[in-house]
DOKETOR-593364 format. One record per residue: z, x, y of N, C-alpha, C in turn; residue in one letter. Coordinates in pm, whole numbers. Atoms other than C-alpha are relative to their C-alpha. Layout:
@npz:Z; npx:X; npy:Y; capz:Z; capx:X; capy:Y; cpz:Z; cpx:X; cpy:Y; residu:a
...
//
This chain:
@npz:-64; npx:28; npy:-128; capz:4421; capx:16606; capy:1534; cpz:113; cpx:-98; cpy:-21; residu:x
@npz:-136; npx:139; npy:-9; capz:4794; capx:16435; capy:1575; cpz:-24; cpx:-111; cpy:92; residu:x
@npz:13; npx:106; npy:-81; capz:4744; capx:16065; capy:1668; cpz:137; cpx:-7; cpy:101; residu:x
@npz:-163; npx:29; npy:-105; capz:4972; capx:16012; capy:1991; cpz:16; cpx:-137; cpy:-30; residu:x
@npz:-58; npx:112; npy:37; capz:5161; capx:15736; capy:1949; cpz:78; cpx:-90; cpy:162; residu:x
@npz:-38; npx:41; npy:-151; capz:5199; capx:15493; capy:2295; cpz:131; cpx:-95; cpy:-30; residu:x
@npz:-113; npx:100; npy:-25; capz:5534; capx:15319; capy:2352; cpz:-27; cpx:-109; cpy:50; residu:x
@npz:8; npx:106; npy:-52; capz:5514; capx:14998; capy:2380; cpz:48; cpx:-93; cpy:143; residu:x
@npz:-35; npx:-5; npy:-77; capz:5555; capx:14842; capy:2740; cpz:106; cpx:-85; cpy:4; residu:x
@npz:-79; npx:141; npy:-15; capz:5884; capx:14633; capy:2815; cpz:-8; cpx:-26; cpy:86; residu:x
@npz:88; npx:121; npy:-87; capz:5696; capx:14355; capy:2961; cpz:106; cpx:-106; cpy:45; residu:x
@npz:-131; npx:129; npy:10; capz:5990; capx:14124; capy:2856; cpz:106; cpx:44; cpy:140; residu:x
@npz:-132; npx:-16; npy:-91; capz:6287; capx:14284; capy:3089; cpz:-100; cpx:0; cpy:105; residu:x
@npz:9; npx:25; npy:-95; capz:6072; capx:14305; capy:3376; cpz:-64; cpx:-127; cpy:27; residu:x
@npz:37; npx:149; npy:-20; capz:5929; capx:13974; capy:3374; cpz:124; cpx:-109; cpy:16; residu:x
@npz:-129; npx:40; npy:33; capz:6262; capx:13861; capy:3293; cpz:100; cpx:-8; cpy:149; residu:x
@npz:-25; npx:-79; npy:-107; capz:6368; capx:14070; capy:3654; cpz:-74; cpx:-106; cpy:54; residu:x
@npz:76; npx:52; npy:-98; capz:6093; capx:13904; capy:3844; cpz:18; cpx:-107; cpy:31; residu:x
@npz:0; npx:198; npy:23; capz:6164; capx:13553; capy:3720; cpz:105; cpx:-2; cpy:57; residu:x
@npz:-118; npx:54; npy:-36; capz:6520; capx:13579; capy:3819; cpz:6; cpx:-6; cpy:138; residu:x
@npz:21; npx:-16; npy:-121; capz:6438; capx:13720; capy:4173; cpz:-78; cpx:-125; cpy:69; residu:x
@npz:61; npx:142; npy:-63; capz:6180; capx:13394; capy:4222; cpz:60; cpx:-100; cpy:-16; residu:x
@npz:-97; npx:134; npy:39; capz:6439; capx:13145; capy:4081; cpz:89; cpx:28; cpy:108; residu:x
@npz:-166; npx:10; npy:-79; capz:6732; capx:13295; capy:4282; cpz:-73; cpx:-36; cpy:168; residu:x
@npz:73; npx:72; npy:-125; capz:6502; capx:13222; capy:4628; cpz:-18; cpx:-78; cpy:20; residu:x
@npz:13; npx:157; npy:-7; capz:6426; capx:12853; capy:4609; cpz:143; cpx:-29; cpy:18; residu:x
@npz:-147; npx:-6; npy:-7; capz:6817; capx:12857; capy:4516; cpz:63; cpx:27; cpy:141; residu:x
@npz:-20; npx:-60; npy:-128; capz:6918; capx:13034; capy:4852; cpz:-86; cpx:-106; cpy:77; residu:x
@npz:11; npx:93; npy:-105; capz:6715; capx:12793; capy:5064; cpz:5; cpx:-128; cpy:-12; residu:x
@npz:-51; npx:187; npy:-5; capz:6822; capx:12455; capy:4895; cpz:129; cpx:59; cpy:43; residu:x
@npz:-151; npx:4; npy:-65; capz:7209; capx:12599; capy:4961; cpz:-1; cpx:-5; cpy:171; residu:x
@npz:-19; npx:20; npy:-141; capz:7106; capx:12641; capy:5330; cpz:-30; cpx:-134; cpy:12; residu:x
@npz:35; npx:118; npy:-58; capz:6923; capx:12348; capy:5366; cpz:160; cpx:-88; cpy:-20; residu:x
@npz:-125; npx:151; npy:13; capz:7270; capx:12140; capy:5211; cpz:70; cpx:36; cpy:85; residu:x
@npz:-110; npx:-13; npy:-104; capz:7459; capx:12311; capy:5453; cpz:-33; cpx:-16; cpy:155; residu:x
@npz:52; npx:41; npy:-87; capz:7263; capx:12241; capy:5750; cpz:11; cpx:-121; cpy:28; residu:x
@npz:-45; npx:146; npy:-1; capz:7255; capx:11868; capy:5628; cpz:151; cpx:-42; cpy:41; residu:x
@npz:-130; npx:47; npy:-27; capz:7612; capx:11887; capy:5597; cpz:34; cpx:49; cpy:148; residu:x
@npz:34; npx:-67; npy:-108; capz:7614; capx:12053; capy:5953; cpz:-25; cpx:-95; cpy:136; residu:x
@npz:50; npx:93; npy:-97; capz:7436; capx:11769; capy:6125; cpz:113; cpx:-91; cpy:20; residu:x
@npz:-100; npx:59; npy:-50; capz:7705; capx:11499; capy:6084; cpz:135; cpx:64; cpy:44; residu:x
@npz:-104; npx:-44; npy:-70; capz:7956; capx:11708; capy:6180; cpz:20; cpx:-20; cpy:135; residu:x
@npz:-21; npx:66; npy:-151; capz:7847; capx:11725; capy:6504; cpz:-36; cpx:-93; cpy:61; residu:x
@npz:10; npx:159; npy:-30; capz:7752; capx:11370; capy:6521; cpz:117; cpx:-58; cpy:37; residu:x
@npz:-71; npx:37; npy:7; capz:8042; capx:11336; capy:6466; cpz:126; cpx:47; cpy:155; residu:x
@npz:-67; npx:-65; npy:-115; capz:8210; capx:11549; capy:6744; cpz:-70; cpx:-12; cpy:103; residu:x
@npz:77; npx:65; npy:-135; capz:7951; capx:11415; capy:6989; cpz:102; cpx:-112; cpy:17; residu:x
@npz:-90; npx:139; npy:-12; capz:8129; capx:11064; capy:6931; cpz:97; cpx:-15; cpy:-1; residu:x
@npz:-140; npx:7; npy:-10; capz:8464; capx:11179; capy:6924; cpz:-32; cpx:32; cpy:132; residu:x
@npz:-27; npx:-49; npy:-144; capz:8353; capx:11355; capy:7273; cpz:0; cpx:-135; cpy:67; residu:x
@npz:60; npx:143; npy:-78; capz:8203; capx:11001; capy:7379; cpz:135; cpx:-79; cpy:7; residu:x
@npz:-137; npx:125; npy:1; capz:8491; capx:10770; capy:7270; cpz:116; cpx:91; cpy:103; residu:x
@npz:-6; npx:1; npy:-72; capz:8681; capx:11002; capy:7450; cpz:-9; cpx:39; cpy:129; residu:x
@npz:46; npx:4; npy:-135; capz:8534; capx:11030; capy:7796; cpz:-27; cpx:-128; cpy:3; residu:x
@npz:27; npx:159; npy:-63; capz:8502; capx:10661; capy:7806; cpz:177; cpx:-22; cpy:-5; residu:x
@npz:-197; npx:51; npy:-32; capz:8889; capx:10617; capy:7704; cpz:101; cpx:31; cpy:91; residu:x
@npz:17; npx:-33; npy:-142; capz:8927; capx:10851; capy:8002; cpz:-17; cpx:-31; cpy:89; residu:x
@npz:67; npx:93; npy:-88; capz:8748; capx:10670; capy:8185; cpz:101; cpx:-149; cpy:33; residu:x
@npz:-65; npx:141; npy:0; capz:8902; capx:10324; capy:8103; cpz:140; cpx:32; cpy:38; residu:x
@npz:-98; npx:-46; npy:-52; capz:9255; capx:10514; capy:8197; cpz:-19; cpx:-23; cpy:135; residu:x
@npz:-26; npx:-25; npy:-114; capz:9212; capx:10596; capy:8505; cpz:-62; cpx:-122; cpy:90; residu:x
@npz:22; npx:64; npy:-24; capz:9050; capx:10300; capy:8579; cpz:109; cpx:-146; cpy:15; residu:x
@npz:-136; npx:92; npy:10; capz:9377; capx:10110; capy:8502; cpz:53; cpx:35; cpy:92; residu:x
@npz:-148; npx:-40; npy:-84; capz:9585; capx:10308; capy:8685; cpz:-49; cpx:38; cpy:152; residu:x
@npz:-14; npx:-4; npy:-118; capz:9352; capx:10327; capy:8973; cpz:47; cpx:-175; cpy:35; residu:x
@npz:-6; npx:127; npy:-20; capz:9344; capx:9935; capy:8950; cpz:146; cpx:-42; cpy:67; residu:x
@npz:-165; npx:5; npy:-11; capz:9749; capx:9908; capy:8921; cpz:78; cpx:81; cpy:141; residu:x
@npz:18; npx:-40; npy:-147; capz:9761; capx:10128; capy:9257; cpz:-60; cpx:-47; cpy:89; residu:x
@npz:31; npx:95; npy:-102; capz:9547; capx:9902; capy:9444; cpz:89; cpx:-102; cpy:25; residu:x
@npz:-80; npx:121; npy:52; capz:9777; capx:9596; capy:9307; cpz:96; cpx:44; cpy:78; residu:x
@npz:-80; npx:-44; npy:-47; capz:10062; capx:9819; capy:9393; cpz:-8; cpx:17; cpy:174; residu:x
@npz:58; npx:-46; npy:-73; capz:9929; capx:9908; capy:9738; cpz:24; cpx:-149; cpy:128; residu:x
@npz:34; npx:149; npy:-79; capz:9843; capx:9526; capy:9834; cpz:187; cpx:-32; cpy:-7; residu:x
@npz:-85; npx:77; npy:-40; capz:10171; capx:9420; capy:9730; cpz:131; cpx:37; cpy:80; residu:x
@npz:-108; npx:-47; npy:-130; capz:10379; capx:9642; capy:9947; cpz:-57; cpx:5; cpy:140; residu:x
@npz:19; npx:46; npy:-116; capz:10187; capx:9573; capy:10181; cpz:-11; cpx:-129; cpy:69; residu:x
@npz:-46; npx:148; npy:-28; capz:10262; capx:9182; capy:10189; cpz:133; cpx:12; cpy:-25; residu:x
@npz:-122; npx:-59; npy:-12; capz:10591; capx:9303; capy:10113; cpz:62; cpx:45; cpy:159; residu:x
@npz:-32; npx:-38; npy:-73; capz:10627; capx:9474; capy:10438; cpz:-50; cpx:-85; cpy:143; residu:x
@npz:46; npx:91; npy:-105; capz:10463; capx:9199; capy:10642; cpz:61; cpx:-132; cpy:-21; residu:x
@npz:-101; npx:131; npy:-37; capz:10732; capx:8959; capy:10517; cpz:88; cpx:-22; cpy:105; residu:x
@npz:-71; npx:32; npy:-138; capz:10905; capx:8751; capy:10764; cpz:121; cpx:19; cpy:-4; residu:x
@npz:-126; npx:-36; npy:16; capz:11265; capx:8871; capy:10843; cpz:50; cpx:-29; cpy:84; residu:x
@npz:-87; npx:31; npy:-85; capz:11524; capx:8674; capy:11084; cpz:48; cpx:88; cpy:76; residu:x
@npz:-108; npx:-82; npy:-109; capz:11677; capx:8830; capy:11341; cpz:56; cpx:-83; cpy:115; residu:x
@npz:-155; npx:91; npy:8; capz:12003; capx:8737; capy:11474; cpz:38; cpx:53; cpy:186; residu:x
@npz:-77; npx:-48; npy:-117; capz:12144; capx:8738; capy:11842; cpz:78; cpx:-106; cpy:91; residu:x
@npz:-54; npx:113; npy:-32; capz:12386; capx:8507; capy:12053; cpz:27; cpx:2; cpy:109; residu:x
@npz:-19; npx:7; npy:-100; capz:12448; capx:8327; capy:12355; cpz:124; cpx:30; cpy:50; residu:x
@npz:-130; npx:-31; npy:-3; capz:12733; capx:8404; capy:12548; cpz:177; cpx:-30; cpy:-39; residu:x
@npz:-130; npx:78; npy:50; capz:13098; capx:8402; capy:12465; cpz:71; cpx:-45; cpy:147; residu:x
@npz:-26; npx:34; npy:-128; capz:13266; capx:8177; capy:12685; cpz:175; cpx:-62; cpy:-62; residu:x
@npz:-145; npx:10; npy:14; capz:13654; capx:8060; capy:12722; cpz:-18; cpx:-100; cpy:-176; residu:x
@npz:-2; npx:66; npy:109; capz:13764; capx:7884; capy:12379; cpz:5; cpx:136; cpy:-122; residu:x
@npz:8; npx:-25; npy:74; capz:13705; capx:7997; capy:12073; cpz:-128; cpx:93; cpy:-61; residu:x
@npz:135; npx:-102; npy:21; capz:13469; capx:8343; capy:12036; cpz:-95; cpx:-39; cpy:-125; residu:x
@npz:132; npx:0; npy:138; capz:13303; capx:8242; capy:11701; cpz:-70; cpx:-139; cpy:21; residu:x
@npz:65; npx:134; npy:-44; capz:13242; capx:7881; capy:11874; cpz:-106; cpx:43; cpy:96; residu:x
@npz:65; npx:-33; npy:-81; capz:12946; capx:8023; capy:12013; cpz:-126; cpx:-32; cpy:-84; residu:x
@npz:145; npx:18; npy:1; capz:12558; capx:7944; capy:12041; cpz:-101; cpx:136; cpy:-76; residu:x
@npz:48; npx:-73; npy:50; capz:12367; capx:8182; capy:11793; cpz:-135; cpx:-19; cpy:-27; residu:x
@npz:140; npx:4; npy:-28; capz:11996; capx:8229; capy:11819; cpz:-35; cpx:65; cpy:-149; residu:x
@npz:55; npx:-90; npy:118; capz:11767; capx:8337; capy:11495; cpz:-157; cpx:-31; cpy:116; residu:x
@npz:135; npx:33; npy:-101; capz:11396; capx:8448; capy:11614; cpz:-79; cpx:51; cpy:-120; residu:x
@npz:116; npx:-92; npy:107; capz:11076; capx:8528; capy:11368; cpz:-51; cpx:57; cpy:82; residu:x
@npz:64; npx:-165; npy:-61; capz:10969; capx:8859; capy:11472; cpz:-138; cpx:-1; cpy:-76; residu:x
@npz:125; npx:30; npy:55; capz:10669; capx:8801; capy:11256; cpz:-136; cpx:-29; cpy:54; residu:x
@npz:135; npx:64; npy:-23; capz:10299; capx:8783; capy:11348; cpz:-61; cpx:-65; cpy:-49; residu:x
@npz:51; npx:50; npy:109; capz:10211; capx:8670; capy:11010; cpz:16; cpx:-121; cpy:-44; residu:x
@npz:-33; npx:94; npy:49; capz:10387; capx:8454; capy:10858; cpz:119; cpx:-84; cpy:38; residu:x
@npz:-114; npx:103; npy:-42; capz:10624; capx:8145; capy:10910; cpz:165; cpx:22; cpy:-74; residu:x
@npz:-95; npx:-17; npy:122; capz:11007; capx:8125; capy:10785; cpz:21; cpx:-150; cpy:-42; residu:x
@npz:22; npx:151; npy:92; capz:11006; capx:7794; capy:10565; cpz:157; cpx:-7; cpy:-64; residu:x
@npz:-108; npx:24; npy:70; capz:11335; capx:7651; capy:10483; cpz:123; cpx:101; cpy:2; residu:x
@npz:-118; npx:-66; npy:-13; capz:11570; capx:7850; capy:10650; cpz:145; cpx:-35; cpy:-38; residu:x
@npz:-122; npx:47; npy:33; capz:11908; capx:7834; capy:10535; cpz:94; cpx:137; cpy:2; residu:x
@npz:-33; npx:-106; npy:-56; capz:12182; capx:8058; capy:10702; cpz:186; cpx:-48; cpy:-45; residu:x
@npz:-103; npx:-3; npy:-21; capz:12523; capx:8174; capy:10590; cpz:78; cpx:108; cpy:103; residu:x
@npz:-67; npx:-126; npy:-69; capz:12799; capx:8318; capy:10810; cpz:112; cpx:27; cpy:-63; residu:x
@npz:-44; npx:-97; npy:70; capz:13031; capx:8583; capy:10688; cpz:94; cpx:108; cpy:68; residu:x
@npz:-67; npx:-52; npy:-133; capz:13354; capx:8692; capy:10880; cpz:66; cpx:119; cpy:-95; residu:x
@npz:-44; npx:-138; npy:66; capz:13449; capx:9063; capy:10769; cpz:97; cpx:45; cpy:159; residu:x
@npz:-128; npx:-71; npy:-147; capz:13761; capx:9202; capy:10968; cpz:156; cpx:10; cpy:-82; residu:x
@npz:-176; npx:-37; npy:66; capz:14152; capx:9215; capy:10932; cpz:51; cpx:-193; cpy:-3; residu:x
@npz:-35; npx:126; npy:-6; capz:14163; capx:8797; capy:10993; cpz:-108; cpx:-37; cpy:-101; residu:x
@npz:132; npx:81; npy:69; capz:13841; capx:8766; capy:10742; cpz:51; cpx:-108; cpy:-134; residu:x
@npz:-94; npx:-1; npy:196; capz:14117; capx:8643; capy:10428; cpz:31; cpx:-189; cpy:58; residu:x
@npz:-75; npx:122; npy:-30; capz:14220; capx:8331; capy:10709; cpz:-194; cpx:-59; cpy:1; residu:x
@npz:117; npx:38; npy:-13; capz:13808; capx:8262; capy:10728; cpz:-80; cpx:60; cpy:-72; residu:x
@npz:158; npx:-52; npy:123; capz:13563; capx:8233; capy:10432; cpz:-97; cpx:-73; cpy:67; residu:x
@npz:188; npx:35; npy:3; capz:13214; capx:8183; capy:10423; cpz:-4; cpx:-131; cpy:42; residu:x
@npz:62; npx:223; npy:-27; capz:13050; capx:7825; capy:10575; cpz:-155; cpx:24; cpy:24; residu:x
@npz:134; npx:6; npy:-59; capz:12719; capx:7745; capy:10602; cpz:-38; cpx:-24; cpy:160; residu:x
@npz:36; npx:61; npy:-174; capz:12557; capx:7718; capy:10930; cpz:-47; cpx:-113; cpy:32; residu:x
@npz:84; npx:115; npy:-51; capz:12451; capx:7411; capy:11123; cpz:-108; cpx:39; cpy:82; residu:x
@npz:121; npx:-41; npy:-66; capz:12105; capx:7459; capy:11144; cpz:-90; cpx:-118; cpy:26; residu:x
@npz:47; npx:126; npy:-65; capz:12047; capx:7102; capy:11251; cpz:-128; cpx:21; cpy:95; residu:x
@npz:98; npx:-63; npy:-143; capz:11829; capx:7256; capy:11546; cpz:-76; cpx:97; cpy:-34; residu:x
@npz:108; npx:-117; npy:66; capz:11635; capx:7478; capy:11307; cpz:-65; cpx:-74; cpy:-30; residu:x
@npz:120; npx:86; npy:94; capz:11293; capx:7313; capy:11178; cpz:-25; cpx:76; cpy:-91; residu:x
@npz:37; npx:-30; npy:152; capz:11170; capx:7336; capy:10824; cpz:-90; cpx:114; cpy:14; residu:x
@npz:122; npx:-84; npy:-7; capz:10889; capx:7590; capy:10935; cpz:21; cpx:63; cpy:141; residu:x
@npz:8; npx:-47; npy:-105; capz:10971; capx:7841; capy:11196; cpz:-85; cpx:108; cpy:38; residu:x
@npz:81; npx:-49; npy:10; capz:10683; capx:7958; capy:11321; cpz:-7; cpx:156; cpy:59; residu:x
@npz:-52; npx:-172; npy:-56; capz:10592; capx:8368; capy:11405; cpz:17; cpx:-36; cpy:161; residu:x
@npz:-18; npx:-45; npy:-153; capz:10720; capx:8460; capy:11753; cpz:118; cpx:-123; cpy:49; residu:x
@npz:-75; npx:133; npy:-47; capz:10957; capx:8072; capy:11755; cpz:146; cpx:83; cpy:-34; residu:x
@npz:-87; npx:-30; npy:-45; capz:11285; capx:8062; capy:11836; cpz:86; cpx:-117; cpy:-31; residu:x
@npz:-116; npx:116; npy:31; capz:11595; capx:7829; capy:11699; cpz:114; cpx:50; cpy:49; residu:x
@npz:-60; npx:-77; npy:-41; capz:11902; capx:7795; capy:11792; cpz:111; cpx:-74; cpy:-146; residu:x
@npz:-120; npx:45; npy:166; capz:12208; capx:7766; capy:11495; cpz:180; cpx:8; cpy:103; residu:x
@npz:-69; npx:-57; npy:35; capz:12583; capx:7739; capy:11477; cpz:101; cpx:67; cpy:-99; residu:x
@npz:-59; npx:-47; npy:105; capz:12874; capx:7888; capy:11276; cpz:150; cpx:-115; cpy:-35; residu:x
@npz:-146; npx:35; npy:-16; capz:13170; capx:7647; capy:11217; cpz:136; cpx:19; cpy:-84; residu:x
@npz:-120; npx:-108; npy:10; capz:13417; capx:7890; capy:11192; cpz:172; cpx:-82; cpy:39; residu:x
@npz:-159; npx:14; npy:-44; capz:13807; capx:7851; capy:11235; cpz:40; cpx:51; cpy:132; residu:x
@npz:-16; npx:-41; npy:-183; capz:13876; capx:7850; capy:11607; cpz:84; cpx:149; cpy:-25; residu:x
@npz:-64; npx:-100; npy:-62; capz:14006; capx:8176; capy:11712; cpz:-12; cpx:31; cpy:159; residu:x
@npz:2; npx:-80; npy:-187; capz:14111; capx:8407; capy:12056; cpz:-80; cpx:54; cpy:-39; residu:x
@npz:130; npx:-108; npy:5; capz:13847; capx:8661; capy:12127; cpz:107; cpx:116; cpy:-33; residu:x
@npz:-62; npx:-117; npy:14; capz:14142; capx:8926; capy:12080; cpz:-50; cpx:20; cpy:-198; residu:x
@npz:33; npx:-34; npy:135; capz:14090; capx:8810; capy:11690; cpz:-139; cpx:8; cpy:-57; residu:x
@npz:189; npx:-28; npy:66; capz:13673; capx:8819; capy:11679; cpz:7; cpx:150; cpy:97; residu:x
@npz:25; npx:-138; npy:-24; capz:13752; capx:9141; capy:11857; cpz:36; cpx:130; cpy:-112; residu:x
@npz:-38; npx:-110; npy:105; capz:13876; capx:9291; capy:11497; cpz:-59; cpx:-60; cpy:-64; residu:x
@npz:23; npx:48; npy:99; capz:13663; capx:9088; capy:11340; cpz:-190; cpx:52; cpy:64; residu:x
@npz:153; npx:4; npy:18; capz:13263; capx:9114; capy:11224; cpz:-60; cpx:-99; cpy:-90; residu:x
@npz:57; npx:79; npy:111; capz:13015; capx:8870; capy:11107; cpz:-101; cpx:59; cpy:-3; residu:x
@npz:141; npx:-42; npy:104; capz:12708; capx:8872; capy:10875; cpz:-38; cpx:-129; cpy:-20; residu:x
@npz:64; npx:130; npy:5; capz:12444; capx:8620; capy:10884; cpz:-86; cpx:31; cpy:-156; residu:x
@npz:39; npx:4; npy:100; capz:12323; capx:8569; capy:10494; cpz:-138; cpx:-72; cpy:10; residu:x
@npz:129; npx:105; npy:51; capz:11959; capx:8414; capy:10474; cpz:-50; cpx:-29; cpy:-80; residu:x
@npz:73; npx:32; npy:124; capz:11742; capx:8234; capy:10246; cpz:-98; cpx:-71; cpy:46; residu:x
@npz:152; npx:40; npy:-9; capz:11373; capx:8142; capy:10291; cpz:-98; cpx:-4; cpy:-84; residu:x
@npz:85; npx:14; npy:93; capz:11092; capx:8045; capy:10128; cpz:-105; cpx:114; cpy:-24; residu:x
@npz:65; npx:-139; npy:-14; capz:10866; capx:8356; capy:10051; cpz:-155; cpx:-77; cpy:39; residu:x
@npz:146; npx:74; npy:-80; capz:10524; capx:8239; capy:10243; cpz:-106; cpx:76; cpy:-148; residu:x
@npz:55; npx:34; npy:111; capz:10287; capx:8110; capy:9965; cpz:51; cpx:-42; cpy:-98; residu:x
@npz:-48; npx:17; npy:114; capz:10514; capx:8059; capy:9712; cpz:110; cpx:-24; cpy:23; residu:x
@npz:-104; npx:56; npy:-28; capz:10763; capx:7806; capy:9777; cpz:130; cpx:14; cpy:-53; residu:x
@npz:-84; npx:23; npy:158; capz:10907; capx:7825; capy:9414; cpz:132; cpx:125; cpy:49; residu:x
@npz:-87; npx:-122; npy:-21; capz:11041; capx:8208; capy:9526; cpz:97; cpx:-36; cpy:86; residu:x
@npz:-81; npx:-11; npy:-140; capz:11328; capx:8242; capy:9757; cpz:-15; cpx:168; cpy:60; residu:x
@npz:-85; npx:-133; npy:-93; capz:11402; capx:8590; capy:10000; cpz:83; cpx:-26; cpy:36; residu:x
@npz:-201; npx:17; npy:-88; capz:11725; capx:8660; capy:10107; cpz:-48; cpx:116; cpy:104; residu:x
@npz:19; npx:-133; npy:-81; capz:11792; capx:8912; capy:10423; cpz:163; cpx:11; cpy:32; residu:x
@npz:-143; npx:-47; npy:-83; capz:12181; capx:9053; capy:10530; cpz:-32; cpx:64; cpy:110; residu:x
@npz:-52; npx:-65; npy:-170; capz:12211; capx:9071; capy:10893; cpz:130; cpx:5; cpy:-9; residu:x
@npz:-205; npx:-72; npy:-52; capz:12529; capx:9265; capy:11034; cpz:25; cpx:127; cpy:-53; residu:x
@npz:-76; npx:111; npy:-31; capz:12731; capx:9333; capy:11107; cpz:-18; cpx:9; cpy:173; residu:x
@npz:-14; npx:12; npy:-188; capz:12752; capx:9162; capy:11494; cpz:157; cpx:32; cpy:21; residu:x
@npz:-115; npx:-3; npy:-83; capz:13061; capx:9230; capy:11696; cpz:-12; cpx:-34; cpy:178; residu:x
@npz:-27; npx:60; npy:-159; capz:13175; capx:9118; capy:12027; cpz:-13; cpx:97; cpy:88; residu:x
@npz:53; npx:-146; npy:-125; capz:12972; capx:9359; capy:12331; cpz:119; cpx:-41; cpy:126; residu:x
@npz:-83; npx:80; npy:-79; capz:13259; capx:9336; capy:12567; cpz:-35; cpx:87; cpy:116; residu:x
@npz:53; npx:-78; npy:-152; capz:13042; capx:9600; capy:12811; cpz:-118; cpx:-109; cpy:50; residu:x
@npz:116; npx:77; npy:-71; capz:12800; capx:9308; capy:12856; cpz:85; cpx:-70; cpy:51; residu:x
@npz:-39; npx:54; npy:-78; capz:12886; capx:9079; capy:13118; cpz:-81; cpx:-197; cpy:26; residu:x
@npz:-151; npx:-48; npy:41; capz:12977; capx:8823; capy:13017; cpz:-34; cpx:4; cpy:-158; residu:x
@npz:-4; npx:-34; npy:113; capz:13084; capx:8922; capy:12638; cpz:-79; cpx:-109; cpy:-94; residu:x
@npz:11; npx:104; npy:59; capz:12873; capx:8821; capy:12366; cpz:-43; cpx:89; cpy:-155; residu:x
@npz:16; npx:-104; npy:134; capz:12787; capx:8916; capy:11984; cpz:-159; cpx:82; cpy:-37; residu:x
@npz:89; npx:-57; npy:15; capz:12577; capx:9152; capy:11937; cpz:12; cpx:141; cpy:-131; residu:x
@npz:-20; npx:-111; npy:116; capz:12480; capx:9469; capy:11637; cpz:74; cpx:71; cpy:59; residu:x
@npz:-113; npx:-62; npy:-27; capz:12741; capx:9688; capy:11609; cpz:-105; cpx:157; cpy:4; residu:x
@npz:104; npx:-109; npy:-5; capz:12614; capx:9991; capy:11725; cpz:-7; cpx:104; cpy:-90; residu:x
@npz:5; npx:-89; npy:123; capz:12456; capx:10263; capy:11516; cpz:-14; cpx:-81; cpy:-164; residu:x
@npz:57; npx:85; npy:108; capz:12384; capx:9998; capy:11262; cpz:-101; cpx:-114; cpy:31; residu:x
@npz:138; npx:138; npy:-12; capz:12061; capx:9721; capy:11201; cpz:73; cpx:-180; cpy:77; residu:x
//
């Protein structure tokens, strides 16, 4: 009888196979796991960029509502400053700018402190009459809301024919209430001579403050 002869098994290559298939698996889930790790601070990281900003957001608009309140208040002490207003007694024979001129605080609020009033002759004779201060002798240091002074201008005598081509402007300067240090100014005018009132005296020119 012919002995058969068995081929020997190759044990080696598939063991060889098997081993590589169980090595390359451990492999595959340490690469996930590092990328998972690396994974996490990422979005740690993009949490805390979200955080920082929605708070820096935050702290914005928190400025700029602030700076709108600020804004808000101070036009509105702004618009409750005190502002002169200008009107005069009648003109009588003599010299039209030699006349009795009234200032009044229209103000509820606040006082005018340290009035000080220029007058200001604009016309075709304004070149023979500059600027003078007023005698506000009869004004007090503190005129209170709703009070009433009376001022004049001492102007260069004229006829009323020449304060009838002529206009003044009363210049002010006051203390800004609270804060002495500041000044306000205000331009009244221009007045002209009402020669439909009876009898004539200076008053805004119409169609203007």
């Amino acid at each position: 009888m012919a002995s058969s002869k068995r081929k020997p098994a190759k044990r080696g290559r598939n063991n060889s196979k098997s081993n590589k298939k169980k090595s390359a698996t451990p492999k595959g889930r340490n690469v996930r796991t590092v990328r998972v790790a690396a994974d996490l601070p990422l979005q740690q990281g993009l949490v805390e960029m979200a955080t920082i900003g929605a708070q820096s957001f935050l702290w914005l608009v928190t400025v700029i509502a602030g700076f709108a309140v600020l804004a808000g208040a101070a036009f509105g002490a702004w618009s409750l400053r005190p502002v002169p207003a200008y009107s005069s007694d009648q003109v009588t024979m003599g010299s039209a700018f030699a006349v009795t001129f009234r200032v009044d605080n229209p103000s509820e609020w606040f006082a005018l402190s340290h009035l000080r009033i220029r007058c200001v002759v604009a016309g075709v004779d304004a070149a023979d009459m500059p600027p003078v201060d007023a005698d506000i002798s009869k004004i007090p240091p503190r005129l209170e809301p709703g009070q009433q002074a009376i001022f004049t201008c001492p102007l260069r005598a004229a006829d009323q024919e020449a304060a009838l081509r002529s206009e003044i402007y009363f210049r002010s300067a006051y203390d800004m209430p609270g804060w002495g240090t500041i000044k306000l100014s205000a331009n009244n005018g221009p007045f002209v001579v009402n020669t439909k009132l009876l009898p004539p005296r200076w008053t805004a020119k119409p169609g203007r403050d």
